[in-house]
N, C-alpha and C positions, 0 to 999 in steps of 0.2 A: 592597470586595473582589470587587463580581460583574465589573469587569472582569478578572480576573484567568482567569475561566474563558473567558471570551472570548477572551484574549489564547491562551490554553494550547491552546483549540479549533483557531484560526486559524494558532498554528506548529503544532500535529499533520497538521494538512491539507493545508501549503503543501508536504512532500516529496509528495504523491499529485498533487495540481493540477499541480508544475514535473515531475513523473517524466511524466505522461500524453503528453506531444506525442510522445516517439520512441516510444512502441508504435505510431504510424502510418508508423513511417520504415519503409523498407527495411533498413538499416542495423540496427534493432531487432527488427526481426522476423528478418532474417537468424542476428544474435545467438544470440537463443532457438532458431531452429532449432539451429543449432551444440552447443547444449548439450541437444537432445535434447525439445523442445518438440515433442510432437505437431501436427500441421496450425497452425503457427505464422503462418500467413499470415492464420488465421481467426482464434485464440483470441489472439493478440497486440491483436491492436486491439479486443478485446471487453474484455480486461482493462487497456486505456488508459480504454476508456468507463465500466468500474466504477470506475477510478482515480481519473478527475478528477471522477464524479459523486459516488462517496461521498466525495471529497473537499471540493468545495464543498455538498454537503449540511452535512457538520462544520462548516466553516468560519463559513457562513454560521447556521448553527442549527436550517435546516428540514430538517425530517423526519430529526432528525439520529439516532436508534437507526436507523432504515436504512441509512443512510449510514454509520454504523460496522459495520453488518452486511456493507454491500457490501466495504468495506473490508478486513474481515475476511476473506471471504469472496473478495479478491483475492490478500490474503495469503498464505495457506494452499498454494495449489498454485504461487506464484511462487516464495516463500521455499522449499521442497524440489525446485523443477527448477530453480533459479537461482542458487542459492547452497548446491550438494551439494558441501560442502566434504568430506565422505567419499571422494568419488570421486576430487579430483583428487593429484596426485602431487609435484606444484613446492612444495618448504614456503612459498615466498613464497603464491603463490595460494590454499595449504589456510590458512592465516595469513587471507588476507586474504579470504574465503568465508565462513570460519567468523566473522569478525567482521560481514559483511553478516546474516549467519545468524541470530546472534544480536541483532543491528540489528532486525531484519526481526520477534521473538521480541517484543521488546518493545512495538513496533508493533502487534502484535495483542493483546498484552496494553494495552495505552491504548486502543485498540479496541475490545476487549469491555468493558472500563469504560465506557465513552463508549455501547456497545449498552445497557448495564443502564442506566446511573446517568441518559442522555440530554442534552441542552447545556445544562439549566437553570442557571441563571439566564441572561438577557440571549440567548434562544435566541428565533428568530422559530414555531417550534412546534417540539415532540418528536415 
């Protein structure tokens, strides 16, 4: 059964590792601007690099409470300026914001699980 925390490690990781590359695009930073992302040219691509670091931290197993920490810790200000489904006004979009939202909700909750409980078993260190 300890592959099975390894398997659950490696798909919680793989949306952070595949989301990272356009927070270097223009394209992604433009985005965030649009929606109200302070200095989006700086903090976009700093939160691709906590992205895909605490995500192959999880993935991988090492120094994996950090890497849930980072993670966490990307969450938090992405999930409330990214998916402020309060704000917007198209039912289609407050629909589908509020599902990112709560997407996003849960992520951090497997997250701070993963900060406590850490990738043990089959983890290269905690």
């Amino acid at each position: 059964m300890n592959i099975v925390v390894l398997i659950g490690r490696i798909l919680f990781a793989g949306i952070f590792i595949a989301a990272a590359p356009r927070h270097f695009s223009a394209e992604g930073i433009r985005h965030a601007a649009n929606l109200g992302v302070p200095l989006a040219s700086i903090l976009v691509p700093i939160s691709g690099v906590m992205s895909l670091l605490g995500g192959l931290s999880v993935a991988a197993g090492y120094k994996t409470r950090l890497g849930a920490c980072m993670i966490a810790a990307f969450l938090i200000p992405v999930t409330l300026m990214m998916h402020a489904f309060w704000k917007a006004s198209d039912p289609v979009n407050v629909h589908t914001q509020q599902a990112m939202f709560m997407k996003n909700m849960s992520l951090l909750g497997a997250a701070l699980l993963i900060a406590y409980f850490g990738g043990r078993p089959m983890a290269l260190g905690d």
